[in-house]
mmCIF file of the C-alpha atoms, coordinates in Angstrom:
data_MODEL
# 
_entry.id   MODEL 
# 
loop_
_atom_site.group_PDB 
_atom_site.id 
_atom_site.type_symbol 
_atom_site.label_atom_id 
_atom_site.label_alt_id 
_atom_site.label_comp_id 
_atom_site.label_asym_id 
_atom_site.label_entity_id 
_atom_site.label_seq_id 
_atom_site.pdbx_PDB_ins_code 
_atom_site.Cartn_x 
_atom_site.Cartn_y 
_atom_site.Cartn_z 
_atom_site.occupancy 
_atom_site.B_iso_or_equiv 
_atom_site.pdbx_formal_charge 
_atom_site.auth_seq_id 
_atom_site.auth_comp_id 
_atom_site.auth_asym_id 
_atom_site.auth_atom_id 
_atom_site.pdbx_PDB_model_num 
ATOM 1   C CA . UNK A 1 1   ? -133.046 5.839   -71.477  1.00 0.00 ? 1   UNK A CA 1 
ATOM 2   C CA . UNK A 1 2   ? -136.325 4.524   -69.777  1.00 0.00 ? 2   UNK A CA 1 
ATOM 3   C CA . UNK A 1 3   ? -136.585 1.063   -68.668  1.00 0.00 ? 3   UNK A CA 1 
ATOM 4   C CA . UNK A 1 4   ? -138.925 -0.198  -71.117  1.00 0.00 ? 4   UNK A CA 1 
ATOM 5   C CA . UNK A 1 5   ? -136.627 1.570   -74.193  1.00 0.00 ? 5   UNK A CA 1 
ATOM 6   C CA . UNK A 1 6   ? -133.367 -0.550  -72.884  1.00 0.00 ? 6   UNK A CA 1 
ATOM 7   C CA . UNK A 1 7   ? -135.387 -3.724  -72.531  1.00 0.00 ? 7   UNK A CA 1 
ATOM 8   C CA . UNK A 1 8   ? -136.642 -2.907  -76.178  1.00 0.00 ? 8   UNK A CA 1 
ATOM 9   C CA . UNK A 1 9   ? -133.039 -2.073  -77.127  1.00 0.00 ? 9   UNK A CA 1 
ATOM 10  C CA . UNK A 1 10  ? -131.700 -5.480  -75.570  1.00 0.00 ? 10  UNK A CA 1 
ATOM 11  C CA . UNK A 1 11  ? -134.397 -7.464  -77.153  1.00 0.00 ? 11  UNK A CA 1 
ATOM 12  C CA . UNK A 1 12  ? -133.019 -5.594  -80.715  1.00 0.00 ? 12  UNK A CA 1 
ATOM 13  C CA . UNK A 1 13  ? -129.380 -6.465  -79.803  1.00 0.00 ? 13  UNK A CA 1 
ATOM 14  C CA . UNK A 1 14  ? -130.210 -9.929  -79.098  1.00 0.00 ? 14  UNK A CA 1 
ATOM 15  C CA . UNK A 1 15  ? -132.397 -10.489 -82.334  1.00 0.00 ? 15  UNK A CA 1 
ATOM 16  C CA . UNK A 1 16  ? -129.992 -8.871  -84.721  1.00 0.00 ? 16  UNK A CA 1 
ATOM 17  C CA . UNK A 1 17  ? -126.905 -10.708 -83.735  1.00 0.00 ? 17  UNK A CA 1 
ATOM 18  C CA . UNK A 1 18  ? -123.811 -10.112 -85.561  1.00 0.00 ? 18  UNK A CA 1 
ATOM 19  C CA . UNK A 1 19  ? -125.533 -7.846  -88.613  1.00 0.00 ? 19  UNK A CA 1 
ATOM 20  C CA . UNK A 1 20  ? -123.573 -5.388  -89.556  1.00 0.00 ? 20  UNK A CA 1 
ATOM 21  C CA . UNK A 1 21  ? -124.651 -1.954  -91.244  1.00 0.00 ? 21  UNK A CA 1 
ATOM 22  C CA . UNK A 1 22  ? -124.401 -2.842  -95.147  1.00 0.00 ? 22  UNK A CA 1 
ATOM 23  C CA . UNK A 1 23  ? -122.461 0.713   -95.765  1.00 0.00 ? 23  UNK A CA 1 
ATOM 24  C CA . UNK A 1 24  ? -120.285 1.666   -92.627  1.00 0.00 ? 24  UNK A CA 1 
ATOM 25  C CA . UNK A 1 25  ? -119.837 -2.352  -91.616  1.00 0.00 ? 25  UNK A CA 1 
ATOM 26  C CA . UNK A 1 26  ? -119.949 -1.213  -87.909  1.00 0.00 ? 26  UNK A CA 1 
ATOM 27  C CA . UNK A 1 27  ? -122.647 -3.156  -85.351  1.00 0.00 ? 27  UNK A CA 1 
ATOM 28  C CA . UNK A 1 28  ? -126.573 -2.938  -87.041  1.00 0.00 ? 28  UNK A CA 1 
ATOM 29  C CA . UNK A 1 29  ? -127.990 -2.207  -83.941  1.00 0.00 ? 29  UNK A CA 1 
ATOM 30  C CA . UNK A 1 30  ? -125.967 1.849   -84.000  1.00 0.00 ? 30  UNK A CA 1 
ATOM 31  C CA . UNK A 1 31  ? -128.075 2.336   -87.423  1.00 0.00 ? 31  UNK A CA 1 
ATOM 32  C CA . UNK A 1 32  ? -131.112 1.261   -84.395  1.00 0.00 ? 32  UNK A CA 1 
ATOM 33  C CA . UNK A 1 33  ? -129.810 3.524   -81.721  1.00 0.00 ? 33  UNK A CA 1 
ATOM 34  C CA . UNK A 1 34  ? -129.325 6.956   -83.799  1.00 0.00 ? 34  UNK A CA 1 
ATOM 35  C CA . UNK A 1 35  ? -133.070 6.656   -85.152  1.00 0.00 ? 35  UNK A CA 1 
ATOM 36  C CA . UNK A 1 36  ? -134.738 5.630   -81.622  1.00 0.00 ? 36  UNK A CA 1 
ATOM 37  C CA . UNK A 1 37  ? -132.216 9.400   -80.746  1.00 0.00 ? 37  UNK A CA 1 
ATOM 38  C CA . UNK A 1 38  ? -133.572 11.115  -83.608  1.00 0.00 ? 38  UNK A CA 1 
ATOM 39  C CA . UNK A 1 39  ? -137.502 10.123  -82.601  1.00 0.00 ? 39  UNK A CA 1 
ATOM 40  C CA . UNK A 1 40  ? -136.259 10.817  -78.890  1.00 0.00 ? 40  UNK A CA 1 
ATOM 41  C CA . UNK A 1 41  ? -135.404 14.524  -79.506  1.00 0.00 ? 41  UNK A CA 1 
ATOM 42  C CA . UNK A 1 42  ? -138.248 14.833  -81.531  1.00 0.00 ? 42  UNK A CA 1 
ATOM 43  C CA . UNK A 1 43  ? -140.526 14.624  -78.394  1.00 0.00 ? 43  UNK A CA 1 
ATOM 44  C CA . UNK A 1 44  ? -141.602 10.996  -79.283  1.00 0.00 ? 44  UNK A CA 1 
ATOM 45  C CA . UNK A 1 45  ? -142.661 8.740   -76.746  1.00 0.00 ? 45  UNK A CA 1 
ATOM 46  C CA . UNK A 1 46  ? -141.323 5.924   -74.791  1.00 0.00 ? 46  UNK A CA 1 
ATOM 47  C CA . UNK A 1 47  ? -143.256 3.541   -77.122  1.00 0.00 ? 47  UNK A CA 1 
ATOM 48  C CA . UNK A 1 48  ? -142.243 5.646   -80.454  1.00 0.00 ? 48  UNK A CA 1 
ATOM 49  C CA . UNK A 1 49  ? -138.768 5.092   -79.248  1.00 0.00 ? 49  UNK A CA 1 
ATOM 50  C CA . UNK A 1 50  ? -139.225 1.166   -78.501  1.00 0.00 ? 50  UNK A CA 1 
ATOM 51  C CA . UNK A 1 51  ? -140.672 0.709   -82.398  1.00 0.00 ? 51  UNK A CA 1 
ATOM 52  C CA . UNK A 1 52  ? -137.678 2.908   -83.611  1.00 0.00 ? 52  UNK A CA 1 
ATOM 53  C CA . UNK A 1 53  ? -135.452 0.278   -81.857  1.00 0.00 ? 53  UNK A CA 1 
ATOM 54  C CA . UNK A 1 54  ? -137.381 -2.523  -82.853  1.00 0.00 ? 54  UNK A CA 1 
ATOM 55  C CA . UNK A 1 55  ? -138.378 -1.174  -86.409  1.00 0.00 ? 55  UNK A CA 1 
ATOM 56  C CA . UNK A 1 56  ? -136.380 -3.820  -88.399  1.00 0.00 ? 56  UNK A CA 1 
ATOM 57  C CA . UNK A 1 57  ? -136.928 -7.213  -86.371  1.00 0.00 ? 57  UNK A CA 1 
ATOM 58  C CA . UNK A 1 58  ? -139.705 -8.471  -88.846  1.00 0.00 ? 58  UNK A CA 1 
ATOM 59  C CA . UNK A 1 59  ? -137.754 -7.439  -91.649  1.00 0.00 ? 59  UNK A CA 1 
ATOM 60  C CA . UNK A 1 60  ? -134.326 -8.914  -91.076  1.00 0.00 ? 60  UNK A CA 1 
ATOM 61  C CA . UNK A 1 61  ? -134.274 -11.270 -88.217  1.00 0.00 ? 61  UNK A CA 1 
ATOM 62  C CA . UNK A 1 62  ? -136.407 -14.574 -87.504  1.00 0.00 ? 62  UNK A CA 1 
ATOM 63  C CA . UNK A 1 63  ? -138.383 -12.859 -85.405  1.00 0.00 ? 63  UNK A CA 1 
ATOM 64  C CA . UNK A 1 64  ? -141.725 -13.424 -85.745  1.00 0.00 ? 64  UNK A CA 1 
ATOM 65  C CA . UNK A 1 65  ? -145.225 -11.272 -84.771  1.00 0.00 ? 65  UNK A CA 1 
ATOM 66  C CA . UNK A 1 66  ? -146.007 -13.698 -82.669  1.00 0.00 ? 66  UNK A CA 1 
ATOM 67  C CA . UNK A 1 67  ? -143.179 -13.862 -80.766  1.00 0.00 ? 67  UNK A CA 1 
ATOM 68  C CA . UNK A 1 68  ? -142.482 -10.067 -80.317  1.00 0.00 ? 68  UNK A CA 1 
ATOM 69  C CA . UNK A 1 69  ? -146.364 -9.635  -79.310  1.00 0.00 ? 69  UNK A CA 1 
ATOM 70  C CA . UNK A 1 70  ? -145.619 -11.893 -76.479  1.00 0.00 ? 70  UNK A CA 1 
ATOM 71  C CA . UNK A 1 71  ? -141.964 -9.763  -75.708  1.00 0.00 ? 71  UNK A CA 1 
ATOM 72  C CA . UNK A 1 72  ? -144.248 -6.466  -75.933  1.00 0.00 ? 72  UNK A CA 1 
ATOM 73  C CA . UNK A 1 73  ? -146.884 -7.588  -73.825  1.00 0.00 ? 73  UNK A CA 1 
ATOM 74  C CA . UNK A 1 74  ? -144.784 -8.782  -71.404  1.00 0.00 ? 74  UNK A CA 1 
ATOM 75  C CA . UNK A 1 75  ? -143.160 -5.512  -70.366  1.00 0.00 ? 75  UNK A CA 1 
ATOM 76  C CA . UNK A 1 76  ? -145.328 -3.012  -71.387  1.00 0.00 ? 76  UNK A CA 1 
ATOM 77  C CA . UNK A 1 77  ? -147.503 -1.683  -68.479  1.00 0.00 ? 77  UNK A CA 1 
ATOM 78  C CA . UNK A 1 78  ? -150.026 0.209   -70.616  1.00 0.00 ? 78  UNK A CA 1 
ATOM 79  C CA . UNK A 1 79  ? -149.584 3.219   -69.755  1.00 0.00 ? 79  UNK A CA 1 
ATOM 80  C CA . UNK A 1 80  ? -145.783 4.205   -70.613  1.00 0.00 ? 80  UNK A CA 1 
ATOM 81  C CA . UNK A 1 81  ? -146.052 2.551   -73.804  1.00 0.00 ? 81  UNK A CA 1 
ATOM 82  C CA . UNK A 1 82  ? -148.945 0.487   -75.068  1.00 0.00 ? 82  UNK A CA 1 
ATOM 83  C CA . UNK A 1 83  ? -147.639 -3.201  -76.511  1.00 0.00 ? 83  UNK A CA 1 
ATOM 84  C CA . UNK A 1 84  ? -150.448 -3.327  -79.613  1.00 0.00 ? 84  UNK A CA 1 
ATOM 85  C CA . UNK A 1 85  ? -149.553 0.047   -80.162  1.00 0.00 ? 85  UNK A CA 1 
ATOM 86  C CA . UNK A 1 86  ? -145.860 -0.692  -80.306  1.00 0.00 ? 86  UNK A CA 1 
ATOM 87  C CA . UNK A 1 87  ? -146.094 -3.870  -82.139  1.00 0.00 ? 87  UNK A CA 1 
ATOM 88  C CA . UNK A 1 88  ? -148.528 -1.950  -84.504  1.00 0.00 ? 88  UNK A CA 1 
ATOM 89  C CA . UNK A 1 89  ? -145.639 0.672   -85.748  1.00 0.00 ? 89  UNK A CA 1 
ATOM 90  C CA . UNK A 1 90  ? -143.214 -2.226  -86.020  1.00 0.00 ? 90  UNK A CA 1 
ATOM 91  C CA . UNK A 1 91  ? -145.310 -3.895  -88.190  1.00 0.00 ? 91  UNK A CA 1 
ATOM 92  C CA . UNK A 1 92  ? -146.235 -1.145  -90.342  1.00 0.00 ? 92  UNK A CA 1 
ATOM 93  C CA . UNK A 1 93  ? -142.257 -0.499  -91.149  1.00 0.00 ? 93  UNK A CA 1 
ATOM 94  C CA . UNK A 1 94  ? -141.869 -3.073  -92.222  1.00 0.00 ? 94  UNK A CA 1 
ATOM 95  C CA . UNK A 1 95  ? -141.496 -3.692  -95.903  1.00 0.00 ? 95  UNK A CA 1 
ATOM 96  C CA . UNK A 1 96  ? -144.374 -5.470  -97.188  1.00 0.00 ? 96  UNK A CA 1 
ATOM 97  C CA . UNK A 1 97  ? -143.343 -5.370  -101.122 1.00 0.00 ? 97  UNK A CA 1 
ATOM 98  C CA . UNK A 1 98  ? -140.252 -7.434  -100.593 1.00 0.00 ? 98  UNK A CA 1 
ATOM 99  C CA . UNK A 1 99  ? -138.902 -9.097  -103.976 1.00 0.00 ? 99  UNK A CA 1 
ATOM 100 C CA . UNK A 1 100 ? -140.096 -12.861 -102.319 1.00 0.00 ? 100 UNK A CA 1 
ATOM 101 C CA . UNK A 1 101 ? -143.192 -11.915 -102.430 1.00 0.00 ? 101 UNK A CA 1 
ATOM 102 C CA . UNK A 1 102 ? -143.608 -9.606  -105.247 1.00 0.00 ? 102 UNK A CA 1 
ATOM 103 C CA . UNK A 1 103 ? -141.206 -11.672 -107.496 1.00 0.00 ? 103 UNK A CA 1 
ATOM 104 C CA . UNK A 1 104 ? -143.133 -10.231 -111.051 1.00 0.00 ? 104 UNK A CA 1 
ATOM 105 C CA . UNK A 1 105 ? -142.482 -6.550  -110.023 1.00 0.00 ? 105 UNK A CA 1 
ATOM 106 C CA . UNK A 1 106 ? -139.030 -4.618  -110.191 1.00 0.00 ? 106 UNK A CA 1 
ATOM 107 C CA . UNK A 1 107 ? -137.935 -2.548  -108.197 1.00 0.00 ? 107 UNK A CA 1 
ATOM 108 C CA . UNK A 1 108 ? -139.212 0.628   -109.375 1.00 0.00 ? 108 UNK A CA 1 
ATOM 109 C CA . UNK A 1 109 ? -142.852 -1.020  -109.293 1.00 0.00 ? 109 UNK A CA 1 
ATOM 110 C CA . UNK A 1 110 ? -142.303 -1.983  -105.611 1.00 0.00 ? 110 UNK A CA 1 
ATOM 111 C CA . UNK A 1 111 ? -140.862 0.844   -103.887 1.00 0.00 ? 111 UNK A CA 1 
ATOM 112 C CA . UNK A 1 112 ? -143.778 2.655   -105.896 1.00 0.00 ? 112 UNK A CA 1 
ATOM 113 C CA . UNK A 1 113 ? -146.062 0.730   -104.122 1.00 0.00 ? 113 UNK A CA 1 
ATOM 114 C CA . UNK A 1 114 ? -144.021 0.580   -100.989 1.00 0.00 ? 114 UNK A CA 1 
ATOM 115 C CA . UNK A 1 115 ? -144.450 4.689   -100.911 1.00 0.00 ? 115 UNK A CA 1 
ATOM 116 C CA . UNK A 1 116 ? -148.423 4.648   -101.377 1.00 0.00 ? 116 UNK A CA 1 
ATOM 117 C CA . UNK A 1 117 ? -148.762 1.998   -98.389  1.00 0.00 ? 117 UNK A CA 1 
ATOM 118 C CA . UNK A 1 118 ? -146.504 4.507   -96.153  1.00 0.00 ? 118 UNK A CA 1 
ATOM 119 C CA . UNK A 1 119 ? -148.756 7.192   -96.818  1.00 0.00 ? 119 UNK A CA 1 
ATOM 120 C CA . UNK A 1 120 ? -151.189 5.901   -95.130  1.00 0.00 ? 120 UNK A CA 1 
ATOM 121 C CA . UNK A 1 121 ? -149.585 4.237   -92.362  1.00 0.00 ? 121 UNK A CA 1 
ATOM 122 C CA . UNK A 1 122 ? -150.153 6.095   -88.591  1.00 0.00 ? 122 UNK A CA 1 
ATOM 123 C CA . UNK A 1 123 ? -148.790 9.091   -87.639  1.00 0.00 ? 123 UNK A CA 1 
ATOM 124 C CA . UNK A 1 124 ? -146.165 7.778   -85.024  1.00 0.00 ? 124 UNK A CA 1 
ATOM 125 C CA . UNK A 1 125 ? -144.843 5.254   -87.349  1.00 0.00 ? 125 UNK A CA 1 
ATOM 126 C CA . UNK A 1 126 ? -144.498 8.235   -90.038  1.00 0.00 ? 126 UNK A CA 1 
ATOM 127 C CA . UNK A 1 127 ? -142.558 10.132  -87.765  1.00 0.00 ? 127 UNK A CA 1 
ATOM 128 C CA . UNK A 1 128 ? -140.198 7.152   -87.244  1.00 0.00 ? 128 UNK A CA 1 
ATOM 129 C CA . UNK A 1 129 ? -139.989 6.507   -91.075  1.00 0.00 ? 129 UNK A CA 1 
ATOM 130 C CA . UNK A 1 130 ? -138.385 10.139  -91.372  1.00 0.00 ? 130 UNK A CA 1 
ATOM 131 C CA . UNK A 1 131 ? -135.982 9.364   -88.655  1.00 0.00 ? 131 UNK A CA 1 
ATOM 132 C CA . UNK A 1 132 ? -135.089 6.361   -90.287  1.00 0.00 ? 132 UNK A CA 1 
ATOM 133 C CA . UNK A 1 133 ? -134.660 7.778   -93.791  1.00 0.00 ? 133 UNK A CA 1 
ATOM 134 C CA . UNK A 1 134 ? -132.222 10.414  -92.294  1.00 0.00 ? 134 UNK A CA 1 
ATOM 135 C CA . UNK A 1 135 ? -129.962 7.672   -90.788  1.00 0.00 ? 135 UNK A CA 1 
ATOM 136 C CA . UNK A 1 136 ? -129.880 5.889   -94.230  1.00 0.00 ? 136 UNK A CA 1 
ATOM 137 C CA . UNK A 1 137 ? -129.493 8.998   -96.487  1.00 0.00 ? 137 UNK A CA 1 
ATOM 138 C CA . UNK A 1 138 ? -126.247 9.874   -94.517  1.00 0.00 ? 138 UNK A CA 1 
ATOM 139 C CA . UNK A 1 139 ? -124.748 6.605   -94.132  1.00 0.00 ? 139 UNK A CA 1 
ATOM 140 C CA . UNK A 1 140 ? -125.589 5.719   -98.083  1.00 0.00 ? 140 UNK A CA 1 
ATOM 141 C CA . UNK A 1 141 ? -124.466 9.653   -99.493  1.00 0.00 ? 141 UNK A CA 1 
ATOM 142 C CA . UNK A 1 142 ? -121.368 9.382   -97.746  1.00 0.00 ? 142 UNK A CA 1 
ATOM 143 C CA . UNK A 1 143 ? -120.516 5.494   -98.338  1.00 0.00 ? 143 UNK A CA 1 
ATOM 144 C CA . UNK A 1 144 ? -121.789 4.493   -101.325 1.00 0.00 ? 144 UNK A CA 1 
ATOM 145 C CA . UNK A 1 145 ? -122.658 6.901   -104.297 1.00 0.00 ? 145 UNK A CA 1 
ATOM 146 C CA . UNK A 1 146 ? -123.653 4.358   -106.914 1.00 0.00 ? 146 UNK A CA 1 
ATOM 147 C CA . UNK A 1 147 ? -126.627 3.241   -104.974 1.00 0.00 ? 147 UNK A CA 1 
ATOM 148 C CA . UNK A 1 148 ? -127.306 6.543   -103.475 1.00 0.00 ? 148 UNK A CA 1 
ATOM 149 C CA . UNK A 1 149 ? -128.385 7.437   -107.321 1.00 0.00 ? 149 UNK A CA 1 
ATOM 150 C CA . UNK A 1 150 ? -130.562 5.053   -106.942 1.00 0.00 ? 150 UNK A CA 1 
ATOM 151 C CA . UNK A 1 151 ? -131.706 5.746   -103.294 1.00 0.00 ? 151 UNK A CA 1 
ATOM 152 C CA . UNK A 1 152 ? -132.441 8.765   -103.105 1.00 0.00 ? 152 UNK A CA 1 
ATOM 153 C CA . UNK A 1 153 ? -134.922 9.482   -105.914 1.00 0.00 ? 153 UNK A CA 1 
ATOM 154 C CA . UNK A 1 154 ? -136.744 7.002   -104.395 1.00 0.00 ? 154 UNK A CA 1 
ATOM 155 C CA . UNK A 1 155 ? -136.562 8.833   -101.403 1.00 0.00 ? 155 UNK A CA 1 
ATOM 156 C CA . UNK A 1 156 ? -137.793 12.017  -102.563 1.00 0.00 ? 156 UNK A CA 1 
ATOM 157 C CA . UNK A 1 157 ? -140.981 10.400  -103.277 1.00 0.00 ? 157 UNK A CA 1 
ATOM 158 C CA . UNK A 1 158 ? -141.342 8.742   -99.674  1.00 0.00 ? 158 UNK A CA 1 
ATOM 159 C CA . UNK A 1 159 ? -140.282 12.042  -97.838  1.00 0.00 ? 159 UNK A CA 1 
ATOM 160 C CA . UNK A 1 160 ? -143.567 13.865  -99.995  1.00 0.00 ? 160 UNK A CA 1 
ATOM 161 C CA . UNK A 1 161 ? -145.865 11.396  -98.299  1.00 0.00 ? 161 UNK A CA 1 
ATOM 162 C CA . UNK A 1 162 ? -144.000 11.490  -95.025  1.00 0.00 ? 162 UNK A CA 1 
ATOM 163 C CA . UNK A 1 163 ? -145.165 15.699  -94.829  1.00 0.00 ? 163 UNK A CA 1 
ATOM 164 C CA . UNK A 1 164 ? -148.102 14.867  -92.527  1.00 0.00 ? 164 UNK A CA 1 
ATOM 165 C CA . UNK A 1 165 ? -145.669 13.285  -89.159  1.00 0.00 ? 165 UNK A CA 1 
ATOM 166 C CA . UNK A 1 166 ? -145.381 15.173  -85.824  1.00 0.00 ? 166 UNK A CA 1 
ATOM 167 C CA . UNK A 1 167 ? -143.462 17.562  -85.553  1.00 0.00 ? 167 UNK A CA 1 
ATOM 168 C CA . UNK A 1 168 ? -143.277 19.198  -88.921  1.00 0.00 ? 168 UNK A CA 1 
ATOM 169 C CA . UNK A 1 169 ? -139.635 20.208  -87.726  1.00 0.00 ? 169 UNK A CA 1 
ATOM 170 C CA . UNK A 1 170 ? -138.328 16.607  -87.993  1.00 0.00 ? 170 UNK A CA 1 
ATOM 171 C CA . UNK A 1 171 ? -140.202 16.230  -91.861  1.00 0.00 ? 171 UNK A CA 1 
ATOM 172 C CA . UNK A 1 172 ? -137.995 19.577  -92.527  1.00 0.00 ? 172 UNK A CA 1 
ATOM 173 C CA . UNK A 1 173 ? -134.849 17.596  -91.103  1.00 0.00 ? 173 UNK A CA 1 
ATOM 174 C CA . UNK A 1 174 ? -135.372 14.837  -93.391  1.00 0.00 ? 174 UNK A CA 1 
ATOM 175 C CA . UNK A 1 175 ? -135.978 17.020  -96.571  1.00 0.00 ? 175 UNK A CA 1 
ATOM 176 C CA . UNK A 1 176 ? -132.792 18.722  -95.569  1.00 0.00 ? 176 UNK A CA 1 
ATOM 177 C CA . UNK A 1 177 ? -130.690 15.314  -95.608  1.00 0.00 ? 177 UNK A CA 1 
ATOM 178 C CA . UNK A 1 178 ? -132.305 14.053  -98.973  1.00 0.00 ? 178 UNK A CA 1 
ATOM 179 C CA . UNK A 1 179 ? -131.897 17.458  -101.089 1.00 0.00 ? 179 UNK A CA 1 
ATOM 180 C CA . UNK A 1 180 ? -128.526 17.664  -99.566  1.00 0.00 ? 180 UNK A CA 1 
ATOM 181 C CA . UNK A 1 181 ? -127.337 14.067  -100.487 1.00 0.00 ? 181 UNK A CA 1 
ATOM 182 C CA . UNK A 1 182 ? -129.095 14.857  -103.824 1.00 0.00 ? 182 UNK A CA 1 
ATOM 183 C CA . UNK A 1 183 ? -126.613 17.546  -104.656 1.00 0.00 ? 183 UNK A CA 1 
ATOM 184 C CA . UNK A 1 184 ? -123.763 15.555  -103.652 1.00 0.00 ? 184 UNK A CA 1 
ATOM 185 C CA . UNK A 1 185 ? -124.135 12.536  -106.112 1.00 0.00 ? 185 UNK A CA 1 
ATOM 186 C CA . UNK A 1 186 ? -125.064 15.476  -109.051 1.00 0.00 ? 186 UNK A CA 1 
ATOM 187 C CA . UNK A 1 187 ? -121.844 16.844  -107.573 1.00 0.00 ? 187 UNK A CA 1 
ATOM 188 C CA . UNK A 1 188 ? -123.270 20.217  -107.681 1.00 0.00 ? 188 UNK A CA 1 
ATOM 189 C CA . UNK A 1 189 ? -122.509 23.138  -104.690 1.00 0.00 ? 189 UNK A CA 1 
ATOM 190 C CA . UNK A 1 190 ? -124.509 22.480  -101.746 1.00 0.00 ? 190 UNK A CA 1 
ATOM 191 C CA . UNK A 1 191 ? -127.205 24.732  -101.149 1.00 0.00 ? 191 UNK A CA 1 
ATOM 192 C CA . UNK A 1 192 ? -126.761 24.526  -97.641  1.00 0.00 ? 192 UNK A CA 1 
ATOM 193 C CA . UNK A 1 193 ? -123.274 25.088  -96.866  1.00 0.00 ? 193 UNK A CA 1 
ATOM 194 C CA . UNK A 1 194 ? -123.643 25.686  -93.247  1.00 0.00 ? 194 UNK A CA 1 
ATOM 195 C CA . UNK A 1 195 ? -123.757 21.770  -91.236  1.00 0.00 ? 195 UNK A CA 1 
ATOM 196 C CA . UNK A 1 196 ? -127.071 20.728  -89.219  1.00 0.00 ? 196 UNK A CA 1 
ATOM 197 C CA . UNK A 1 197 ? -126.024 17.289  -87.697  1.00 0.00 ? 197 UNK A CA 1 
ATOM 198 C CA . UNK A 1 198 ? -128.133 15.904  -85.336  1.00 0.00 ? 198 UNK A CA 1 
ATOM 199 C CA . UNK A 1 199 ? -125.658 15.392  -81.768  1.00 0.00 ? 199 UNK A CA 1 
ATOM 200 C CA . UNK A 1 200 ? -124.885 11.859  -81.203  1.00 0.00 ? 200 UNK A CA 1 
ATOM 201 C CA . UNK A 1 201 ? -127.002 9.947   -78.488  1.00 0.00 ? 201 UNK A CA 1 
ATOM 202 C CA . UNK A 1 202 ? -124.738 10.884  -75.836  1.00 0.00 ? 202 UNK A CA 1 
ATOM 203 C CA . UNK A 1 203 ? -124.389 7.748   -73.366  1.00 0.00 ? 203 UNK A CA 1 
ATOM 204 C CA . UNK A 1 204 ? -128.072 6.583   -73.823  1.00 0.00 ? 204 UNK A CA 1 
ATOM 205 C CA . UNK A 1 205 ? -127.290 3.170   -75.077  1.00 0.00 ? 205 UNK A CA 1 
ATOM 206 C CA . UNK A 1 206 ? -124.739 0.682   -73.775  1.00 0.00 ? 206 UNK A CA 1 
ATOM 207 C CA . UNK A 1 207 ? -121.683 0.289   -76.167  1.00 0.00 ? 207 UNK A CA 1 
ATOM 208 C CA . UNK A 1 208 ? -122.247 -2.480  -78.404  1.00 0.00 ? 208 UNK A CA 1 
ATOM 209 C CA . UNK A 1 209 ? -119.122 -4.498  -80.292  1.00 0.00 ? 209 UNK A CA 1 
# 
């Protein structure tokens, strides 16, 4: 872990507090650490893996733009990891159809639109989507199957717009997770019998409660 990436991922544990992951109940910030891992072994960059860390702040803490601008600029020297660039992928996954502000479309309607506007987001914060959406199609296919009928067609559509991130291999790793959760909520035989986990970050994080 760089310098910048644990400043990043103490800024994260600070800002999330005591959230815990909605399906496993263990600390939010290990949902956090395994996608910064995934974009990390995936050749992303130090400032890939500081968004990946930082890719829910907006979304489910008080932080503010603002405020992490200021944090990014701060410690970001410009040339391991650019802070506009950083606060740029932050900011574009982060969900901008939220019910609050879309209170006359359901769900169906928003995550529709929430799949067009990811589309067409950058490159870098594609590739960090994916990453993402592998973390969450474990966790939910394994911890909650009600919702995961309800997840994962969703995600089949956001994976289809996802095809264009670098490197193709980690789009492939994310198809993989969603067509394999997919057979295990139809409860049919899984076409790929033979397990592809990604290794756990091995030490690269500090141990969180």
């Amino acid at each position: 872990m760089t310098r910048l990436e644990r400043i990043a991922w103490e800024f994260a544990v600070e800002a999330h507090g005591e959230q815990r992951r909605k399906f496993t109940n263990e600390p939010y910030v290990k949902h956090l650490e395994r996608v910064a891992h995934t974009v990390k072994k995936f050749d992303g960059t130090t400032g890939m893996v500081m968004a990946a860390l930082l890719h829910d702040v907006l979304e489910d803490t008080p932080v503010r733009p603002k405020e992490l601008e200021a944090f990014l600029e701060e410690i970001c020297d410009g040339t391991n990891a650019n802070a506009q660039e950083v606060l740029l992928w932050v900011q574009e996954l982060t969900d901008q159809f939220i019910k609050s502000a879309y209170p006359g479309h359901n769900r169906k309607r928003r995550k529709e639109m929430e799949v067009q506007r990811l589309g067409s987001v950058s490159l870098p914060a594609q590739a960090i989507k994916l990453a993402d959406i592998i973390d969450n199609t474990r966790d939910i296919a394994q911890n909650d199957r009600n919702f995961a009928k309800v997840y994962i067609p969703e995600i089949l559509a956001l994976v289809e717009v996802l095809k264009n991130a670098q490197p193709f291999r980690l789009y492939l790793l994310a198809c993989y997770e969603v067509q394999k959760a997919l057979f295990l909520i139809q409860k049919k035989k899984d076409p790929y019998p033979v397990e592809q986990p990604l290794p756990e970050p091995e030490d690269q994080f500090p141990a969180s409660e």
